[in-house]
C-alpha positions as CSV (number, residue, x, y, z in Angstrom):
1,X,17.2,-117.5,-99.2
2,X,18.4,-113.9,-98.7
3,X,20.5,-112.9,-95.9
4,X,17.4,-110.6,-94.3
5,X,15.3,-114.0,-94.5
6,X,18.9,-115.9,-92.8
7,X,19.1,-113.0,-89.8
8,X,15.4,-113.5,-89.2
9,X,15.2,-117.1,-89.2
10,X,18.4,-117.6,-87.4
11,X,16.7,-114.9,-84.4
12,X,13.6,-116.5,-83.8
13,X,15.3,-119.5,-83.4
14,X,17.4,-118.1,-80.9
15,X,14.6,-116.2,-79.1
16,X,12.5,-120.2,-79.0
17,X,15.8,-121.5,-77.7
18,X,16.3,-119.1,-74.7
19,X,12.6,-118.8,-73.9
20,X,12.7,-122.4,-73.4
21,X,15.6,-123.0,-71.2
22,X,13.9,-119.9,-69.5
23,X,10.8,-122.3,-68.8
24,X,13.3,-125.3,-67.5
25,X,14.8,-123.0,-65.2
26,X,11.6,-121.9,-64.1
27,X,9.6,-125.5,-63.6
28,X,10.5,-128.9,-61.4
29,X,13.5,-131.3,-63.2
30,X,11.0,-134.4,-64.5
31,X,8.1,-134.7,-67.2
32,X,6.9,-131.5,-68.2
33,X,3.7,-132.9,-67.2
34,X,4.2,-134.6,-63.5
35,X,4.9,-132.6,-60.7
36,X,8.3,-133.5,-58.8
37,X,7.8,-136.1,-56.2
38,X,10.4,-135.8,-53.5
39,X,10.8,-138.4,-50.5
40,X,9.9,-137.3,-47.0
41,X,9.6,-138.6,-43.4
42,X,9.7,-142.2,-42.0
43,X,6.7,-143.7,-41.4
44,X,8.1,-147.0,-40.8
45,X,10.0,-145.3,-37.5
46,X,7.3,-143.5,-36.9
47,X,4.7,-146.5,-36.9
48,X,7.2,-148.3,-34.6
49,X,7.7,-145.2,-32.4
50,X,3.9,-145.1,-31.6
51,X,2.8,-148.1,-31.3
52,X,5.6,-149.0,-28.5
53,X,4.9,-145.9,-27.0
54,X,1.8,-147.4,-26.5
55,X,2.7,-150.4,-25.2
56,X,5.3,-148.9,-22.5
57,X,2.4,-146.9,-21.8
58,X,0.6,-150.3,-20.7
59,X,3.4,-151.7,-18.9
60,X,4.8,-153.9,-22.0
61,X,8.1,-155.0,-23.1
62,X,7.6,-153.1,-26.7
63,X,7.8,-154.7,-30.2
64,X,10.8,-155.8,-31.8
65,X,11.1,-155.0,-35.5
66,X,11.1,-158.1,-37.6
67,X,12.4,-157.9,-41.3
68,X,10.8,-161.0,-42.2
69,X,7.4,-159.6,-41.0
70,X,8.2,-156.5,-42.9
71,X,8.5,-158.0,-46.0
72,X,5.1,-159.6,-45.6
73,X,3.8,-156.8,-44.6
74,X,4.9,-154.6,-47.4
75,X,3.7,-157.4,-50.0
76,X,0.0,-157.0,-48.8
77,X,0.6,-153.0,-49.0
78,X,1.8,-153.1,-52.2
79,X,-1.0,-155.3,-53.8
80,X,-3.7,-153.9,-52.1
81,X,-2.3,-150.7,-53.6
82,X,-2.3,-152.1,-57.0
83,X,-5.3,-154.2,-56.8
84,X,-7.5,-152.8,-53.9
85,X,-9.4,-155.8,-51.4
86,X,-9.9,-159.1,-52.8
87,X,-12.9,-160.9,-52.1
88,X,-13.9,-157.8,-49.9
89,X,-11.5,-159.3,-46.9
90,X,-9.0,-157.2,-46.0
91,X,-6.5,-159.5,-45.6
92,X,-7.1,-161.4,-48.4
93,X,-4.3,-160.8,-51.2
94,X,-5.2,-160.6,-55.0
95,X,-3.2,-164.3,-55.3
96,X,-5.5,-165.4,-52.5
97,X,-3.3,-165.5,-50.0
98,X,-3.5,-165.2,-46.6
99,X,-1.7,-163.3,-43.9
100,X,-0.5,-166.2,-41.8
101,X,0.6,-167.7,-45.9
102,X,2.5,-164.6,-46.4
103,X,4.4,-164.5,-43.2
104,X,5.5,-168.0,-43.7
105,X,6.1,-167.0,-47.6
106,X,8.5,-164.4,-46.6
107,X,10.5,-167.1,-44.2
108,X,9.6,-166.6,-40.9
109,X,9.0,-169.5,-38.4
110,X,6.3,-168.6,-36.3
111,X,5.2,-170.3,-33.2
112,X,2.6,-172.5,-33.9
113,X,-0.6,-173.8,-31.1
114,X,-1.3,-177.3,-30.4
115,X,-3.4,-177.3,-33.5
116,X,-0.6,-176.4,-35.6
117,X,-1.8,-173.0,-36.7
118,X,0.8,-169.9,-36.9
119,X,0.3,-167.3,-33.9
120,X,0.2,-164.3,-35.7
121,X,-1.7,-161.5,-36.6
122,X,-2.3,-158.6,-38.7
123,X,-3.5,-154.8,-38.5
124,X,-4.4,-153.5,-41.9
125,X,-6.1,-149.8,-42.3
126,X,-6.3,-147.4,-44.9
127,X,-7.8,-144.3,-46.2
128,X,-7.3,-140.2,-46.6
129,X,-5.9,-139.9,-43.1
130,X,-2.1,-141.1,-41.8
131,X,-0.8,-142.5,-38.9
132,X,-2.5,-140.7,-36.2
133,X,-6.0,-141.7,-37.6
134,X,-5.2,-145.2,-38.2
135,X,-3.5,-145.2,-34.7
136,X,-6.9,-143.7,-33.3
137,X,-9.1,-146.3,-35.2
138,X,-6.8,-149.4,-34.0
139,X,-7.6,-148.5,-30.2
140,X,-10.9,-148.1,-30.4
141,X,-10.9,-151.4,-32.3
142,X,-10.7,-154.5,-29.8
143,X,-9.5,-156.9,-32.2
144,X,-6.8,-154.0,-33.5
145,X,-6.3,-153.1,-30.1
146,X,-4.8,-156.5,-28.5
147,X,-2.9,-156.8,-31.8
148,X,-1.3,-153.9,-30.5
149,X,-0.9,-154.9,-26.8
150,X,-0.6,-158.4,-27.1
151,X,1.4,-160.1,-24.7
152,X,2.0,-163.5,-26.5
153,X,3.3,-162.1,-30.0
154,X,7.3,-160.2,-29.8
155,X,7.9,-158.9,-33.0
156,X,6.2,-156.5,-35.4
157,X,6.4,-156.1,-39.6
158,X,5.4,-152.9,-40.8
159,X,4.3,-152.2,-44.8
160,X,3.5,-148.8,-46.2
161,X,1.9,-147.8,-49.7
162,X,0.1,-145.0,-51.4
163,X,-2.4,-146.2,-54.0
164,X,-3.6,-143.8,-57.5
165,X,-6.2,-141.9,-55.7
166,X,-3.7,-141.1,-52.9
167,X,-5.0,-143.2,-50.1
168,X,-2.7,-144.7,-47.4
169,X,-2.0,-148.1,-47.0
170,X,-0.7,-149.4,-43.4
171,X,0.1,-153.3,-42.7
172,X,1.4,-154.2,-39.6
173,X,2.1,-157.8,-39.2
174,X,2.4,-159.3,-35.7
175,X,3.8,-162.6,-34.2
176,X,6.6,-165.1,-32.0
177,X,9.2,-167.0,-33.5
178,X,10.8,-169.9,-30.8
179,X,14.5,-168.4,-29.0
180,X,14.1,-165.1,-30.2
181,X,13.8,-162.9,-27.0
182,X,13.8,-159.0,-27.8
183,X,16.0,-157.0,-25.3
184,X,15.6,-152.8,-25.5
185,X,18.2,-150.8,-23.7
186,X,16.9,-147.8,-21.8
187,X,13.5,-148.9,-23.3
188,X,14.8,-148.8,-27.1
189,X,16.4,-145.1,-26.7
190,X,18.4,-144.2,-29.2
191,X,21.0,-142.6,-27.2
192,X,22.2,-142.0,-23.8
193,X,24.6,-139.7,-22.0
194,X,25.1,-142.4,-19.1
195,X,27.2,-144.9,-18.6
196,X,24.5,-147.0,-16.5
197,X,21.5,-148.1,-18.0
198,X,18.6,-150.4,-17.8
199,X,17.9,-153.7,-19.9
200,X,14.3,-154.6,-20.2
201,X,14.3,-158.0,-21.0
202,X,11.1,-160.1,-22.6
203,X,10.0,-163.5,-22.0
204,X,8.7,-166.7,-24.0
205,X,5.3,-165.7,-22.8
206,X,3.6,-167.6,-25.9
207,X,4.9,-170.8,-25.4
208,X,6.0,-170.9,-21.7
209,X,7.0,-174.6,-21.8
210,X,8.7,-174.1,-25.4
211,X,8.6,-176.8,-28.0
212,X,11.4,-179.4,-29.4
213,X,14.8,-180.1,-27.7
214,X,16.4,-176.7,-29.6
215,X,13.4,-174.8,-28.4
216,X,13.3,-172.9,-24.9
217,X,10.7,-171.9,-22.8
218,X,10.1,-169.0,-20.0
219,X,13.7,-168.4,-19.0
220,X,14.5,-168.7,-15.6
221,X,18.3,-167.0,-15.8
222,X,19.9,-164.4,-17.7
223,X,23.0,-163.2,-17.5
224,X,24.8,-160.4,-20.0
225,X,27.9,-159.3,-21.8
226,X,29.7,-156.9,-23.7
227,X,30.3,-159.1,-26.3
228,X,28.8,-162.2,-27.5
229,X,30.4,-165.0,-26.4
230,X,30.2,-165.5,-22.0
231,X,33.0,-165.9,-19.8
232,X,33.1,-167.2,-16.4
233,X,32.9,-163.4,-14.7
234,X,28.9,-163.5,-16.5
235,X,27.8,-164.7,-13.7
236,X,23.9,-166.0,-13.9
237,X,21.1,-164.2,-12.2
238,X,17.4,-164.8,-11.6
239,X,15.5,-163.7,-14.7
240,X,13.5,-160.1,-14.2
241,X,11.8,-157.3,-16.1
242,X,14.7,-154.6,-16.0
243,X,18.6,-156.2,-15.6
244,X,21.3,-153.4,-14.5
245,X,24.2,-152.4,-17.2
246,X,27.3,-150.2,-16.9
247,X,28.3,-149.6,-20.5
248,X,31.9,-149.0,-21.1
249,X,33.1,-145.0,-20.9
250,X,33.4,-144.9,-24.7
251,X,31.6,-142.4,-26.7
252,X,29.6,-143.9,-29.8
253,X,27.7,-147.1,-30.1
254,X,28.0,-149.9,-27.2
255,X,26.3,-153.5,-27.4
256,X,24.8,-155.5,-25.1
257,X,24.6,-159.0,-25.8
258,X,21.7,-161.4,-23.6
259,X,21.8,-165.1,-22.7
260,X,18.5,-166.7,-21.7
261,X,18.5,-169.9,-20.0
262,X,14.9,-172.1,-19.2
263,X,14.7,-174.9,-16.6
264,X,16.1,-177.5,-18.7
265,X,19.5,-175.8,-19.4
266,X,17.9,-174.5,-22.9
267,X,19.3,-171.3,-24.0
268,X,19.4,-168.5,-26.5
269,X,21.0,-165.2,-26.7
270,X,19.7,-161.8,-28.0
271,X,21.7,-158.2,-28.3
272,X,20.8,-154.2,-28.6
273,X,22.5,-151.0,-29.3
274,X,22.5,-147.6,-27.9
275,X,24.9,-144.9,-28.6
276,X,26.8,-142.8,-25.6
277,X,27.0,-139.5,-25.6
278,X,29.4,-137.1,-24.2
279,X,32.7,-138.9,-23.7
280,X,35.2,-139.2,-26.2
281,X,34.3,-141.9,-29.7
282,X,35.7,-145.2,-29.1
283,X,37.7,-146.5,-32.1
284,X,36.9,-150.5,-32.1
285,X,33.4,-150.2,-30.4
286,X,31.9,-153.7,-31.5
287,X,28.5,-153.5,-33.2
288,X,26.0,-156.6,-33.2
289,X,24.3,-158.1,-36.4
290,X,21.7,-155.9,-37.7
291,X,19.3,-158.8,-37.3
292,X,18.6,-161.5,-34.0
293,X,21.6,-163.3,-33.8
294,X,21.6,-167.2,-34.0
295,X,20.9,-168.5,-30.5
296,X,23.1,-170.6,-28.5
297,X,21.3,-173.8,-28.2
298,X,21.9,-176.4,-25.1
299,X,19.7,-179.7,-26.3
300,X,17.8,-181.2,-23.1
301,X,14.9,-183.5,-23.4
302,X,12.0,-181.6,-24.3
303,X,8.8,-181.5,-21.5
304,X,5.7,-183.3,-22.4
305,X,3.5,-180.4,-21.3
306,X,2.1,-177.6,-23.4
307,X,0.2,-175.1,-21.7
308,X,-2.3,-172.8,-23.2
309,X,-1.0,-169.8,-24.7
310,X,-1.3,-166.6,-23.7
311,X,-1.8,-164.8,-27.0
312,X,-4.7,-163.9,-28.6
313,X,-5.0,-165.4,-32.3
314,X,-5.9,-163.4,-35.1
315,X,-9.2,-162.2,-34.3
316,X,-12.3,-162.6,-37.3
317,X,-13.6,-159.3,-36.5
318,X,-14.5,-156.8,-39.4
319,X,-15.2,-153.3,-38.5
320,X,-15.2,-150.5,-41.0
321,X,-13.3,-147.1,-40.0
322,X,-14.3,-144.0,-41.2
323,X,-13.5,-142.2,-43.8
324,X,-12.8,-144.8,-46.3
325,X,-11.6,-148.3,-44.3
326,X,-12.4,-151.5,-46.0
327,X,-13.8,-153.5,-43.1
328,X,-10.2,-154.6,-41.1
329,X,-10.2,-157.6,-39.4
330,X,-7.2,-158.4,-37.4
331,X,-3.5,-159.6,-38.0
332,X,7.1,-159.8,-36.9
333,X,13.3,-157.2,-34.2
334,X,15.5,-155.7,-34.0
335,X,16.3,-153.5,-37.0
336,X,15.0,-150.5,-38.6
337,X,13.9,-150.1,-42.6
338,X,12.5,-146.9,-43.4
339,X,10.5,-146.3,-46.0
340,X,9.4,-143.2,-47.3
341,X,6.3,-141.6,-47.6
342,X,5.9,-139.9,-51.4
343,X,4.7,-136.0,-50.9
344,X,4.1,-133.4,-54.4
345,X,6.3,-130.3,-53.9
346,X,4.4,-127.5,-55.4
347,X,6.6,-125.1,-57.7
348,X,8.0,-122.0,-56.1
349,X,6.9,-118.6,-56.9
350,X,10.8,-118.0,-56.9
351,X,12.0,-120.5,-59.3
352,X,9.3,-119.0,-62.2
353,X,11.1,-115.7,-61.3
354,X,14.4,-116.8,-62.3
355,X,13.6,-118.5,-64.9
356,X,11.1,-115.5,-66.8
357,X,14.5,-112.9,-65.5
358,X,16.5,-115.3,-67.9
359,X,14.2,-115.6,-70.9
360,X,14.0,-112.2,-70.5
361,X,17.6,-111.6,-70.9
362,X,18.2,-114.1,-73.9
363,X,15.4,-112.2,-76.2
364,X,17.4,-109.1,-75.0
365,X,20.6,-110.2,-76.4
366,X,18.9,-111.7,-79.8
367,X,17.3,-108.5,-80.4
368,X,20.5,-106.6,-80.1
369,X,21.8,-109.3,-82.1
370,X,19.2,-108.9,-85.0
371,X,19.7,-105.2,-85.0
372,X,23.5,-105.3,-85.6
373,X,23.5,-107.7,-88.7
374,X,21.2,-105.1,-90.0
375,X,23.2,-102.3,-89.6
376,X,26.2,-101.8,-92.9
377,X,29.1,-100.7,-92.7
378,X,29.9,-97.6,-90.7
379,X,26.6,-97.9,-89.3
380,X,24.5,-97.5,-91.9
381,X,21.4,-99.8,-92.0
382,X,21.4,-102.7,-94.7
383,X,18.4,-102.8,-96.8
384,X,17.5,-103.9,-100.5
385,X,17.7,-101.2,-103.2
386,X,14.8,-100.3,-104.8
């Protein structure tokens, strides 16, 4: 090949090479054909946020997040993402499982009524809309409703999907496990700048009498700490809605540990976290598990009685929201798992700028390139002779 044929070749190959990092510049990292998904927002905090805004609203003790209940709840989300409704039941998975099956799949030991049957319950929406619409249908939906406001279940699961056509996918899974007793400082606030707060305290509501020897009912006492184990200063009081705290004047995050204690002696002990602001950090602040800690169990003979629950059990009803609900019919604390809700970032006017600016430049310096090697010596232009 002659060098004219070598210069050519060899500049088109460099103007290809800089036009294309030109376009990479210019275009989302990722297939050339996908547009970049980026992560944004919480919806799991978010979900939890409104619904026990709701309930405080109504005078409830609110929810306490479950991560057993999650788990269940983000299995139905995820199948009915990747398989739609089976058997056009909502809350029916593509394995045929139920919701009460996968709550009990995932671990969690749910109360049970006389008959033996799980008390728990599920909320499952989904369609074009988000989190205020499927809020807005679940009120105006009286099965969804005392899902929501349910005085017999204490913790919530929450599961989140997106399916191909872009729909969303909400699960919430609702129900009561034996001496686990949610406590919320300052209502579940995430921080406080005082050193005296409030404890709202819940109550075995479902089972009132409780169940086995290791099981309590309704407590009667409470009494609380700063740590987990009592001493004989934690004294025992009658048990009430709201119980008084002075956190210690430490900066950063404080715990409150619970003890509950029924008529026959049975106990079990329960712990939040708030962080206090304004005062200098403390440097051994201690933290509580992330999950409900194992309660302290005092074995008594257990009461022949079993009253009727208070809660209301998964209800059958099956009514459609609009725009695009399959027909819902309704059905576990204290930790948070976000989970992200997938959003397309459309490609900036800018970023096509700088990359074109820097194509732009590379055939520039190619050209100039080219025209050198055909310049001779002295700067006279190379050529063939005729």
């Amino acid at each position: 090949m002659s060098k004219s044929r070598l210069v050519r070749a060899a500049a088109v190959g460099l103007v290809l090479t800089v036009a294309a990092v030109g376009y990479v510049l210019a275009r989302p990292s990722g297939d050339l054909a996908a547009p970049l998904w980026v992560f944004q927002g919480d919806e799991v905090d978010a979900w939890l946020a409104a619904i026990n805004q709701v309930r405080l609203q109504e005078g409830l003790a609110p929810y306490g997040y479950n991560l057993l209940l999650s788990a269940a709840a983000q299995r139905h989300a995820d199948d009915v993402a990747a398989n739609g409704f089976a058997y056009s039941d909502v809350h029916r998975g593509s394995d045929g499982s139920t919701s009460k099956e996968r709550i009990e799949d995932a671990g969690y030991q749910a109360w049970t009524w006389s008959s033996g049957i799980p008390i728990t319950g599920e909320n499952v929406w989904t369609g074009f809309g988000g989190i205020e619409d499927a809020m807005t249908f679940f009120m105006n939906s009286e099965p969804h409703r005392k899902n929501l406001l349910n005085t017999g279940h204490r913790e919530i699961g929450i599961g989140v999907a997106v399916d191909d056509p872009g729909r969303d996918i909400f699960v919430l899974d609702f129900a009561v496990q034996p001496n686990v007793l949610p406590i919320f400082i300052q209502d579940g606030a995430e921080t406080t700048d005082s050193t005296e707060v409030e404890i709202r305290l819940t109550n075995e509501d479902a089972r009132v009498n409780g169940g086995t020897a290791d099981q309590m009912g309704q407590a009667t006492e409470v009494r609380a700490g700063g740590k987990p184990t009592f001493g004989d200063d934690a004294a025992w009081q009658a048990w009430e809605s709201y119980l008084e705290w002075t956190l210690a004047e430490l900066g950063g995050e404080q715990a409150v540990w619970v003890e509950f204690r029924d008529q026959l002696g049975r106990t079990s002990v329960s712990s939040d976290t708030i962080v206090l602001v304004g005062l200098p950090a403390a440097t051994d602040t201690a933290v509580p598990p992330t999950d409900t800690p194992e309660p302290t169990i005092t074995l008594t003979p257990s009461p022949t009685a079993t009253p009727t629950p208070t809660a209301t059990p998964e209800p059958t009803a099956t009514p459609t929201p609009t725009p695009t609900l399959g027909p819902p019919t309704a059905t576990p604390f204290p930790t948070w798992t976000p989970l992200p809700r997938l959003v397309v970032r459309e490609l900036d006017a800018s970023d096509a700028h700088v990359g074109l600016v820097v194509g732009l430049q590379g055939v520039a310096a190619v050209l100039g390139l080219f025209v050198a090697l055909r310049r001779g010596p002295g700067g006279r232009q190379a050529g063939r002779s005729k």
